[in-house]
C-alpha positions, -999 to 999 in steps of 0.1 A, spaced: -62 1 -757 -81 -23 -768 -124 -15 -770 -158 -34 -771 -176 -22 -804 -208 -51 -802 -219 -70 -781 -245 -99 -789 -263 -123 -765 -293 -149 -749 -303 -156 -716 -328 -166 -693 -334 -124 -691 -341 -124 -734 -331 -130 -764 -313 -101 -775 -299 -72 -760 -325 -47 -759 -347 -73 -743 -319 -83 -722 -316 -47 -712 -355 -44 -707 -356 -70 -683 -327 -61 -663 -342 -30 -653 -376 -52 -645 -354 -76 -619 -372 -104 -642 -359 -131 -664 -388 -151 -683 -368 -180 -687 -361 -189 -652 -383 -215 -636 -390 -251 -626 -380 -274 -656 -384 -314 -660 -363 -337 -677 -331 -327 -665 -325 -339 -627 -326 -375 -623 -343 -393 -615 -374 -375 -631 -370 -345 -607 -380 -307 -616 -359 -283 -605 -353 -243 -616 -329 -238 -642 -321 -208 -668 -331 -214 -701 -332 -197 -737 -375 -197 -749 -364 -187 -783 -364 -201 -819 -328 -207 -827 -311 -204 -862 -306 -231 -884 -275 -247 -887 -262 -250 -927 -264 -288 -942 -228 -278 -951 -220 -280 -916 -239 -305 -905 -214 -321 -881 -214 -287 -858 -251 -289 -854 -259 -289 -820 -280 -267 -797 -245 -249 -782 -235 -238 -817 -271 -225 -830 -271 -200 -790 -236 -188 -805 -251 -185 -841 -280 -164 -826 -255 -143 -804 -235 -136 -837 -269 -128 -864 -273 -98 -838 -233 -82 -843 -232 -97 -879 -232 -59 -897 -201 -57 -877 -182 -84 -882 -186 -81 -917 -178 -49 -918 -144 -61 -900 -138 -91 -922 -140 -64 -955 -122 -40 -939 -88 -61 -923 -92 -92 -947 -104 -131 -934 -68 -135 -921 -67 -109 -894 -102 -119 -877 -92 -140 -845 -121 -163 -826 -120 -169 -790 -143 -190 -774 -151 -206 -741 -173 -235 -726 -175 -258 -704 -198 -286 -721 -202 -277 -753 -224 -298 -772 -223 -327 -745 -262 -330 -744 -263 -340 -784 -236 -367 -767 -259 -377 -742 -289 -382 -763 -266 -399 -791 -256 -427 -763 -295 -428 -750 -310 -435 -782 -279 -464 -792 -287 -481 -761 -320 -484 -772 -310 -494 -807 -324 -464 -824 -306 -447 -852 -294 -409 -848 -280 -400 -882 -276 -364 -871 -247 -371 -845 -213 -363 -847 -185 -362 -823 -175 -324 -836 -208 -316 -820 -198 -322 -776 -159 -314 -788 -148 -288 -764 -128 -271 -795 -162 -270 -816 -173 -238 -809 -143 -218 -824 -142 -241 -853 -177 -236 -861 -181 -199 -861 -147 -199 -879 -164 -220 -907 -194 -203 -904 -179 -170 -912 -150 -186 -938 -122 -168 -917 -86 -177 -911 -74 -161 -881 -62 -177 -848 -93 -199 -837 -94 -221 -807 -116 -230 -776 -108 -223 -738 -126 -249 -712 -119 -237 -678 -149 -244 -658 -172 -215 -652 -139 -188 -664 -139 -201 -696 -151 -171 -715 -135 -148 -692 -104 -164 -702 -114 -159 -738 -121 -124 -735 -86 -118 -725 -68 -142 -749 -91 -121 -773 -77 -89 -762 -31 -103 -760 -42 -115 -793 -46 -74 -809 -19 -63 -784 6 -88 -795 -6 -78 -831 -17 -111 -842 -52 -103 -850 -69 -72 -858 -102 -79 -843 -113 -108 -820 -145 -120 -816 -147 -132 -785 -171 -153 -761 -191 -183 -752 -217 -206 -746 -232 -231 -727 -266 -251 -730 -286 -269 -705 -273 -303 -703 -282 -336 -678 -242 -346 -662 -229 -309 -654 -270 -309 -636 -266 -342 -622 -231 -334 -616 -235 -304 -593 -265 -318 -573 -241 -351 -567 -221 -326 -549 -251 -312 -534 -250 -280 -549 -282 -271 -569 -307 -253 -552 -337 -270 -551 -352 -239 -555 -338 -203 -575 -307 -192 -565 -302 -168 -534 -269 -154 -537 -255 -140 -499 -289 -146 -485 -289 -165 -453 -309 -195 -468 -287 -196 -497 -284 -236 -507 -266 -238 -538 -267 -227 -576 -295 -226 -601 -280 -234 -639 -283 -213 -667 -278 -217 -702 -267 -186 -726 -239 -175 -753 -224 -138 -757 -201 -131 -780 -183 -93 -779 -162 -78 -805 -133 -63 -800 -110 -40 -822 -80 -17 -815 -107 11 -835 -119 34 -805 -154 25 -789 -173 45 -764 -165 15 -742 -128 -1 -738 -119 -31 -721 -94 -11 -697 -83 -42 -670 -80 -81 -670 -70 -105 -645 -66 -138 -641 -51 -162 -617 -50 -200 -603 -45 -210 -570 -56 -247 -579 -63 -248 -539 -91 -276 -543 -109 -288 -575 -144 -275 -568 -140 -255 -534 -128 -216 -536 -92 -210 -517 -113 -199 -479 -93 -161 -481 -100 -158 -516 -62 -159 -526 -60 -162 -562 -93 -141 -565 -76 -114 -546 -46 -119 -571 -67 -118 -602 -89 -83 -594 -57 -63 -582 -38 -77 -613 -70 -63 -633 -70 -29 -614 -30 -28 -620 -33 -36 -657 -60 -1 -656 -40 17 -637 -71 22 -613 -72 22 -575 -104 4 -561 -124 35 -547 -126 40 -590 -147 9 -594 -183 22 -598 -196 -11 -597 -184 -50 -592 -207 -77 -606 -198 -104 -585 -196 -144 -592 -219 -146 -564 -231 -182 -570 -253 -190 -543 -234 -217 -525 -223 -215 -489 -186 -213 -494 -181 -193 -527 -200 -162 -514 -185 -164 -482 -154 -165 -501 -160 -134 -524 -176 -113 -493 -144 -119 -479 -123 -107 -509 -143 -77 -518 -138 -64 -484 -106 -67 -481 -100 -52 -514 -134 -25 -515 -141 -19 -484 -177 -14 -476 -191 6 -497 -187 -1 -538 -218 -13 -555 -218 -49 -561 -244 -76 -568 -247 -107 -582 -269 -111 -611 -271 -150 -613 -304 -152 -602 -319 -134 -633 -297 -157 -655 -283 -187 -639 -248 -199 -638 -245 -201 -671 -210 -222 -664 -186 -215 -693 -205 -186 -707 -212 -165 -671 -179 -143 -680 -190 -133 -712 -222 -131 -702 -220 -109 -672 -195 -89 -691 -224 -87 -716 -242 -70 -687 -217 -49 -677 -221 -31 -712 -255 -23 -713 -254 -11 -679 -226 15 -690 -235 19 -730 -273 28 -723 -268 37 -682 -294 14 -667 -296 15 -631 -274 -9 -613 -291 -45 -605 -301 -50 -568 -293 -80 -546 -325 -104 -545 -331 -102 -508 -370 -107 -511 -377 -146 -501 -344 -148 -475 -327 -122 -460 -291 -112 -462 -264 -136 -446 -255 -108 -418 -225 -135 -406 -209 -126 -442 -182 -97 -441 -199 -64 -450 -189 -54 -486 -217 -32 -508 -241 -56 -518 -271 -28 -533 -305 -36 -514 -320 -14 -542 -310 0 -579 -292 32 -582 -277 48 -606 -240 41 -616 -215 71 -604 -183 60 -615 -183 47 -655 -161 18 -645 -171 -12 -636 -158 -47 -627 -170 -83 -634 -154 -115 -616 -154 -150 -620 -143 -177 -600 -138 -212 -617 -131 -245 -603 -97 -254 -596 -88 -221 -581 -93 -207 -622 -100 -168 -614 -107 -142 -638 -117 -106 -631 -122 -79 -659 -124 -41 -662 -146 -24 -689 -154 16 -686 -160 44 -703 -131 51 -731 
């Protein structure tokens, strides 16, 4: 079995865990609301950001200085004891990193091409910074350690799929420990890009309401640790599937999702009346939650806890699975009560399947819980973490 022993994150809900965990249970996220500079042309609109002073990148690596790599720098100063610890303790050879994203350091990309059209200088570019690999390299550098290293980019499963490459990597005895995760930063084409398809919501995000109109972005990073060494908390399930059924619409009956959460329950040996709690994609947009409602009651029924918590943080894009996996472990590490559904400015899409979408927190009965995401291209992931 293969556990979670620290976890490390920023999001729109705080800067570290504990305030992460603080503002969970508050249903508020300080660093969601109306931002300019981002939608063109000159448009506000709400978006998840990270209000905190980030670390400073070494001169030494200079080329890997962009905002994406100082969020994962900040995710890993807060599980640094323990990665240390696991560097001393297996050697710099047996330490594996895992990342995801989806843009990387693209914005430092966009602001390098800004400024040469204009004929200004920008001596602090380089390419390494928007390559989709840089994230793994960096941290790899960062912390002078020579196991496996690479970079997964699949849409908004990215670090979902990183999670679980994390976890074959121990299992198949190639790594010792994994350090596994992602980021994503606020950036203007994946904004631009989603409200050319007409899906940002002009206004926050209001996942399986009835006046739902698309997503709100995010920005975050989470990294998690794992290690064959028993936690309180173990990874027990992962799925993962692709239907490739459309590049940016969900298959309509949720087929590869379906695929990917019953592949996760098989790999833990569970059946579905033991999840305690499903943190769903639950993006906001017309067709994905109409999508999900549809899988989770075919699969759950009508009565397992579920919500989607993208309205405290955003889509967060190539970080959400690591992020709301992040989420997932507080909730069962220091038993916070499960997150509600926001149904206070719209009310709940009744023409949606019934599945059990929580109106209000409760507490968690069952210490296993489930997190899904569902990518473009038919990329699905779905994960299983629970008490050891």
């Amino acid at each position: 079995m293969i556990y979670i022993s620290a976890v490390g994150m920023l999001n729109a809900l705080g800067n570290n865990v504990d305030e992460i965990a603080q503002n969970l249970v508050l249903n508020q996220a300080p660093g969601m609301y109306e931002r300019s500079g981002w939608l063109q042309p000159d448009k506000t609109c709400c978006l998840g950001g990270v209000d905190a002073e980030l670390p400073v990148i070494p001169d030494s690596l200079f080329q890997h200085n962009s905002r994406n790599n100082r969020l994962l720098l900040a995710a890993l100063m807060q599980i640094k004891p323990q990665v240390d610890e696991a560097i001393a303790h297996y050697g710099r050879e047996r330490i594996a990193v895992i990342m995801g994203t989806s843009t990387s350091g693209l914005d430092e990309g966009d602001q390098h091409v800004s400024r040469t059209m204009h004929q200004q200088p920008n001596e602090h570019y380089h390419y390494y910074q928007q390559e989709l690999g840089d994230p793994s390299r960096f941290l790899a550098s960062y912390l002078n350690i020579n196991g496996p290293a690479f970079t997964l980019s699949t849409a908004c499963s990215s670090s979902s799929r990183a999670i679980i490459s994390g976890q074959r990597l121990i299992e198949m005895g190639l790594a010792d420990v994994a350090i596994v995760g992602g980021a994503d930063t606020l950036s203007r084409m994946p904004i631009n890009g989603f409200n050319s398809l007409e899906s940002i919501s002009p206004t926050l995000c209001a996942p399986f309401c009835e006046d739902r109109r698309g997503i709100t972005i995010g920005e975050a990073s989470a990294l998690l640790l794992l290690t064959r060494e028993p936690q309180p908390i173990a990874l027990l399930g992962v799925g993962e599937s692709s239907d490739a059924w459309h590049m940016s619409a969900p298959h309509p009956e949720g087929k590869g999702a379906i695929e990917a959460i019953n592949m996760a329950l098989r790999n833990a040996g569970l059946s579905p009346a033991e999840v305690g709690y499903i943190n769903l994609h639950g993006t906001g947009t017309k067709l994905n939650d109409q999508m999900e409602s549809i899988v989770i009651n075919h699969i759950f029924g009508e009565n397992t806890p579920c919500s989607s918590t993208k309205y405290l943080t955003g889509h967060t894009l190539g970080a959400a699975g690591a992020c709301e996996a992040g989420l997932c472990w507080l909730l069962l590490t220091r038993h916070l009560p499960l997150p509600a559904q926001d149904f206070s400015r719209s009310g709940r899409d009744t023409s949606l399947p019934a599945c059990g979408l929580l109106t209000q927190s409760q507490a968690l009965k069952k210490p296993i819980v489930m997190s899904n995401s569902f990518a473009f291209g038919g990329n699905n992931t779905s994960l299983i973490l629970g008490a050891a």
